[in-house]
N, C-alpha and C positions, 0 to 999 in steps of 0.2 A: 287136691293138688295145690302144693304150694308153691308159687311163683313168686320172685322177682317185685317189689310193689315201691311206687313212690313216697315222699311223704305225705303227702295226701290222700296216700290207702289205694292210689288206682294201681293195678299190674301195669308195670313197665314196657309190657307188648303190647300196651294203647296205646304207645305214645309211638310205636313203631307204625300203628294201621293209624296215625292221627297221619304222621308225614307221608306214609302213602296217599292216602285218601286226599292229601292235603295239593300233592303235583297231578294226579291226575284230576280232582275239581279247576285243579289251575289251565291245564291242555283243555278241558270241555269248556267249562264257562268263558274262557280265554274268546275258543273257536267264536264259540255260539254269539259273545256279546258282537260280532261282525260278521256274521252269517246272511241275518237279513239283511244288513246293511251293504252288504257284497250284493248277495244275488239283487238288488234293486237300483244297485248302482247303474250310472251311463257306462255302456262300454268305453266310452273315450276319455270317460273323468279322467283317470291318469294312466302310467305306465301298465298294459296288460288288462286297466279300468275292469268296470264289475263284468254281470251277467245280464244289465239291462231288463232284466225280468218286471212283470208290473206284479202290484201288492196280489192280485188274485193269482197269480202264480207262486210267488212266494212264499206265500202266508203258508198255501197248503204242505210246500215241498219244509217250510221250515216246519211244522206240524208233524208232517213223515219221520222227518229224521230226529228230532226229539222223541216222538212216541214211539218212535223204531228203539233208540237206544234204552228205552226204561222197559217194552215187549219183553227185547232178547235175553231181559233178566229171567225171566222166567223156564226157558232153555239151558240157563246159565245155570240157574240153581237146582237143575236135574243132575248135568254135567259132572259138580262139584260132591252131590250126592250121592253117584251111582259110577261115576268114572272116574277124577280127578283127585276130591277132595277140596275142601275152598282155599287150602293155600296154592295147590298149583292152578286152580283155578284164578287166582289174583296175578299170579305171574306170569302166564299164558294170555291174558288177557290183557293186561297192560304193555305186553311185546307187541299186541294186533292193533289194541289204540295209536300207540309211537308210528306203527306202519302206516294205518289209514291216514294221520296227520302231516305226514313226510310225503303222501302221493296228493295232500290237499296244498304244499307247500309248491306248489310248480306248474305253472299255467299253463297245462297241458288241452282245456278243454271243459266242454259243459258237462262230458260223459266222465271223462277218469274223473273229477270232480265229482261227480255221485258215486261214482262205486270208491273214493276215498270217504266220503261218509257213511256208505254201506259198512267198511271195512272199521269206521270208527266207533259204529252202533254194536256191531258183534263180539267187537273186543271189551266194551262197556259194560255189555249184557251181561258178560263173563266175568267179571270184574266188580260190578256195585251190588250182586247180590251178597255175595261172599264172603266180601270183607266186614260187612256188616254185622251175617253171620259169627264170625270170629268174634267182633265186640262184644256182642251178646254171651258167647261161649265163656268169656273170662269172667262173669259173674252169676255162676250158675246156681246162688243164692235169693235173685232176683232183690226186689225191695231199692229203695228210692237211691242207693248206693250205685246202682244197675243204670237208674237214669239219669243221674249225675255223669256218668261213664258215657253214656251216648252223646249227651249235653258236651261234654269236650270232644267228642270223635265228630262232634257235629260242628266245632268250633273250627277244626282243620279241616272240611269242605268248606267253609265261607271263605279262611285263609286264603285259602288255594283259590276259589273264585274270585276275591278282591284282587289279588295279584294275578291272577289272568287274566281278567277285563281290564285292568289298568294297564298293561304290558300291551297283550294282546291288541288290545282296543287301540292305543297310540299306535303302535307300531302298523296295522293294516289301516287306520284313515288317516293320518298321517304322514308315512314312509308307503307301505306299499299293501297291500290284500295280502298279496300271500307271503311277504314276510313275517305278516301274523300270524299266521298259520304253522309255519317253519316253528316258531317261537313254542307253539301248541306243543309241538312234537322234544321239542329240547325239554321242555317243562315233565312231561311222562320221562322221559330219559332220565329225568333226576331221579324220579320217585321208582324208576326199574331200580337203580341202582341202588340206593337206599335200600330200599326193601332186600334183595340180597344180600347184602353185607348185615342189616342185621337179622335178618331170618333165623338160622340157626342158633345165634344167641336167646334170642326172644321168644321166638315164636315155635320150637320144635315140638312140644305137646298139644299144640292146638290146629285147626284147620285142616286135619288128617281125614282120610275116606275111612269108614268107619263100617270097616267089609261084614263084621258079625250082625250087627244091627240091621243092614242090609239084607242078610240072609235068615233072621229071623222075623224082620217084619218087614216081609218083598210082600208085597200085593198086585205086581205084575203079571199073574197068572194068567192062564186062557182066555179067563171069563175077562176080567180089568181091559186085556189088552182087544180083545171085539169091541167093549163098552168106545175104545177111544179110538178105533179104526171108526165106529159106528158115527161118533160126535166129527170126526174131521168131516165124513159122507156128506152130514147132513150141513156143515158149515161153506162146505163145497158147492152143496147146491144152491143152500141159499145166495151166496154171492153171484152165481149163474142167474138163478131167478131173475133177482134185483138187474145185474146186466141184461138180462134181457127185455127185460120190461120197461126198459131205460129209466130206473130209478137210478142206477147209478153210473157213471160212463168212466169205467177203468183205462180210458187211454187220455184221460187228460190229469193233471196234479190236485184238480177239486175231487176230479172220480174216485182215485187212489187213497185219496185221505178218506172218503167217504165210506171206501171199502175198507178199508183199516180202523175204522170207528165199528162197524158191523164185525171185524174179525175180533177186536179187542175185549167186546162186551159180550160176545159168543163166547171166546175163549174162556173168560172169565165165567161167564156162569155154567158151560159146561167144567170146568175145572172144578168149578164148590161142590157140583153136581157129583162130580167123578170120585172126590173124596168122602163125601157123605154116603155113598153108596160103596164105594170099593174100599174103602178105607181102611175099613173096621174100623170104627171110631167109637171110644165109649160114650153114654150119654152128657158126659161135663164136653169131650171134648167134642162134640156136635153142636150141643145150645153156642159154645166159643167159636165154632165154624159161622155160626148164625151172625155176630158181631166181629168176627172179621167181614164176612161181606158188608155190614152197615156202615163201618168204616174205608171200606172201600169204595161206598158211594159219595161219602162224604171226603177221602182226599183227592176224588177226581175232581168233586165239584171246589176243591180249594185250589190243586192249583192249575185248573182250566182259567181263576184269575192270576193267580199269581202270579203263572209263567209269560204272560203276555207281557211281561218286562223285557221277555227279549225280542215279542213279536210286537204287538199293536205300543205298544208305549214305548219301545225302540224307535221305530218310524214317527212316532210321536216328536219324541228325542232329536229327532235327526229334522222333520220338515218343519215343526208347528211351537219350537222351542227356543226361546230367546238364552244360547249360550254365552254370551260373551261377557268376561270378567277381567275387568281392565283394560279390553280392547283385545285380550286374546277369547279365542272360539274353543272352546275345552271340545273335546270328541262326545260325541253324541253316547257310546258305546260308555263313557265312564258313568251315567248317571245310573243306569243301571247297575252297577257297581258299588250304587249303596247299598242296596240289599245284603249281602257279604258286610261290607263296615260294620251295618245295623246288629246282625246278628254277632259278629265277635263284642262290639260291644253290648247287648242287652242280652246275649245268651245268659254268661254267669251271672246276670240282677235275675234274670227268669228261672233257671235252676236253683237259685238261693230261696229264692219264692218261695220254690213248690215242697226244698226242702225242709224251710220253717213250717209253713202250712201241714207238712205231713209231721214233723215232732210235735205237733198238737192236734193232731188227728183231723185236720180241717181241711187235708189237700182234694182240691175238686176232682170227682173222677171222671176218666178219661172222656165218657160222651161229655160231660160240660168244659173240659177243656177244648174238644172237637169245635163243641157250637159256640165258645166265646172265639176260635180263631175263625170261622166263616164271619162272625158278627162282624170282629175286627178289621176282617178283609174288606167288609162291605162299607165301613168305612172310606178306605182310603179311597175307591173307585164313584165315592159318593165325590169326594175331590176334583178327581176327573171329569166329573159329571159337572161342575162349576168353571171346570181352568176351560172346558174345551168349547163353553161361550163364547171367551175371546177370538177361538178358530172362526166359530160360527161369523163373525163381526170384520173379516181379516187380520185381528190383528194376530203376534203370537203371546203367547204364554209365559211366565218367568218359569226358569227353571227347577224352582222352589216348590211348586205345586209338586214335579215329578220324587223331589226330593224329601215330601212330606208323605205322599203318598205309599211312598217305598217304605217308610215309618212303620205306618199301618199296617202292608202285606207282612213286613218280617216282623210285627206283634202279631201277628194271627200265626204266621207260621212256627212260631216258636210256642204258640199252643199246641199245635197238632205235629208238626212233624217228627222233633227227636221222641216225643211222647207217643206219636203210634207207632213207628219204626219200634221200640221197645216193648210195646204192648202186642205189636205182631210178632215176636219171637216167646213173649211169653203166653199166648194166646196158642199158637201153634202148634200140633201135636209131633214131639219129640222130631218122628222118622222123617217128617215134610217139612220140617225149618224153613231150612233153603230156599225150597220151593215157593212157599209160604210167604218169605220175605222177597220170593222174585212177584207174587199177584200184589204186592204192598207197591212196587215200581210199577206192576204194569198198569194201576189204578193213575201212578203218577202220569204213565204213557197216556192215558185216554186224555188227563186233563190236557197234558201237553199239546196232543192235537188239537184237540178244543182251542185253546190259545192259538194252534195257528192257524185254524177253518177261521175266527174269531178276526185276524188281522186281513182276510181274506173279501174282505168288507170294508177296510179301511182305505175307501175311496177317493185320494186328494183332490179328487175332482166331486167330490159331494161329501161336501164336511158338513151336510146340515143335517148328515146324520150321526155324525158321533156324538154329541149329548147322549142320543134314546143307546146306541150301543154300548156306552158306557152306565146307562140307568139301568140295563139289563145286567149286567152284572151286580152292581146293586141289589134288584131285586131278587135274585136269584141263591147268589149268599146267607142273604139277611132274613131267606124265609129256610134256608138247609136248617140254620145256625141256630135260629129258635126251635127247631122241628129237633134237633141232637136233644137241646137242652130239657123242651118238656116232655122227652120219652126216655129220659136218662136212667130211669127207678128202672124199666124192664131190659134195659140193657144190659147194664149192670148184675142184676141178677142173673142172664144168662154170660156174663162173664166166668160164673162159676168160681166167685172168690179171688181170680187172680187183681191186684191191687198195682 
């Protein structure tokens, strides 16, 4: 299929899912970088003021709705496979986003307040499997040309997050909460629009439901569909168990995260389960089923640190951080905000990398780029682990520490993330893509939680323990990272060739 291509050899319908992907990172990251900072506010700080919530309330509910939003990909990406298609599926999904952020834009209350995040996870879910999906479709030659291509589609989610934490962020601690929010919802507005107007030009042979394929390799049969009445029975019960035994107590926001860490890691291994057995899978793409799960333990474990930029090092940001530059207070919300900078500028020095390295046949593969980003990550939280002395001592911290540390996470993430997102659609077998690339989010979802059980701890009233919670991250990383690196020969080989 010959499309449309710029000078630089990419197809022109990137650069249509670049500006998509680029306003709706702007509405999420926007939301999120004043999420915790909302629900831990005073209610009386200012007009309408926060939710007053303490960090063990927070931490969890912000955990919920991040891992809720990267779950519902997994939903999303059946959707798109068996009823939609993933370009209605981007469009239907980005209408539900605009909606959730418009009922978060009006201080109606603690409750519409969640079910506007509810309604902002489901439209997500539906929405970031998909479009992904699609980048990947336009090079279905695969090879380093493929990951270059992600490496820009990966360039306009940071866009879009730098300019909605910076937007967003002033606007809710500054002017008001939920004009930030409002703000969230304009920003999807744009990229609804956008994406409409040029859809038909760009995008008409791609993203389509692909009904033959469907009907030649349906595995939905009698026997498939007991197999997964049987896995929900038994995930049913166990969460019963667990409540009853009071391992876990589902009527409080720790319970609910707790239950949702057990739903996500069930999910998850009955799903690899489900495919390896229902599947029909041939032998290459079974050993490849085998290394997609290994990378899904490995980008839980990356960004359970990462993401705590907008949980435990937000609140960092906000209580224990000496903002002030010239006597004005910059919004806690923008330093997080470098992550997004970091990556639009180290992204193309990182792609240019991997592209040299690979015209000379030297480029690392995937598990050593996996375990040089945990390494990298362990890094920066080694950082944390010095700045939050100061906490221990009263004093606070220079800003510079959070600033340097952000360095660190988006050099790690820019080892693993556009590089497994890539590697998970070529890894995948054909009829499961979608799907595929929605267990690739819900891996994100576990960490994300993790990041918020993780700030759930972050007790302003006992900072003499943040050094060891910050060392544990640390350790944790830095033993994934070398564990990728010296088992990289048998991965590899059960990658089955794919490069």
């Amino acid at each position: 299929m010959n499309q449309p291509s710029t000078p630089q050899g990419h197809p022109e319908a990137l650069y249509v899912l670049f500006f998509t992907e680029m306003w709706e990172r702007f509405s999420y990251y926007g939301m999120r970088a004043i999420l915790t900072l909302y629900m831990i506010a005073p209610v009386s700080e200012k007009y309408g003021g926060g939710m007053g919530l303490s960090e063990k309330e927070a931490g969890p509910i912000y955990g919920l709705y991040t891992a809720s939003v990267y779950l519902l990909t997994l939903p999303g990406g059946w959707l798109a496979d068996n009823i939609f298609g993933q370009k209605k599926a981007i469009w239907f999904g980005g209408i539900i986003i605009m909606l959730g952020h418009i009922i978060l834009a009006f201080p109606a209350g603690n409750m519409v307040f969640f079910i506007g995040l509810a309604i902002v996870a489901i439209g997500t879910g539906l929405l970031k499997p998909n479009i992904s999906s699609i980048v990947g479709e336009l090079y279905p030659e695969g090879g380093a040309r493929r990951d270059a291509g992600f490496s820009i589609f990966y360039m306009g989610i940071n866009v879009g997050g730098a300019l909605g934490m910076l937007t967003v962020g002033y606007l809710g601690e500054k002017i008001e909460w939920h004009v930030g929010f409002g703000a969230a919802a304009a920003g999807m507005f744009l990229g609804l629009v956008g994406f409409k107007l040029m859809e038909e030009k760009y995008l008409k042979p791609y993203g389509l439901l692909k009904t033959k394929e469907i009907e030649k390799d349906k595995v939905a049969d009698s026997k498939s569909n007991n197999m997964a009445l049987m896995m929900i029975g038994i995930l049913i019960s166990l969460l019963l168990v667990l409540q009853f035994t009071n391992v876990i107590d589902v009527t409080t926001a720790q319970g609910l995260a707790q239950a949702m860490g057990v739903i996500i890691v069930s999910i998850t291994t009955f799903y690899f389960v489900y495919i390896l057995i229902a599947g029909k899978l041939s032998a290459v793409e079974r050993t490849r089923m085998y290394v997609m799960a290994i990378f899904f333990v490995a980008i839980a474990i990356f960004w359970a640190g990462y993401e705590q930029g907008g949980s435990t090092l937000n609140i960092f940001a906000e209580r224990n951080t000496n903002r002030f530059i010239f006597g004005w207070e910059m919004p806690a919300s923008w330093l997080q905000g470098m992550q997004s900078v970091y990556v639009i500028l180290f992204a193309p020095i990182v792609g240019a990398i991997w592209l040299y390295l690979s015209k000379r046949n030297s480029n690392p593969s995937a598990p050593i780029k996996f375990g040089m980003g945990l390494i990298i990550l362990s890094f920066g939280f080694l950082l944390m682990y010095f700045a939050s002395q100061y906490i221990v001592i009263g004093e606070k911290a220079s800003f510079m520490w959070l600033i340097i540390t952000y360095l660190f996470t988006v050099l790690g993430e820019l080892c693993i993330s556009p590089v497994g997102l890539s590697f998970y659609t070529k890894l995948a077998p054909a009829r499961f893509v979608s799907q595929l690339v929605g267990i690739w989010f819900v891996g994100a979802a576990l960490g994300n939680l993790i990041a918020g059980m993780f700030a759930s701890n972050f007790d302003k009233d006992n900072v003499a323990q943040m050094p060891s919670l910050f060392m544990l991250v640390v350790v944790v990383s830095l033993i994934s990272g070398l564990l990728m690196i010296l088992l990289y020969k048998p991965i590899k080989k059960w990658m089955g060739g794919v490069e």
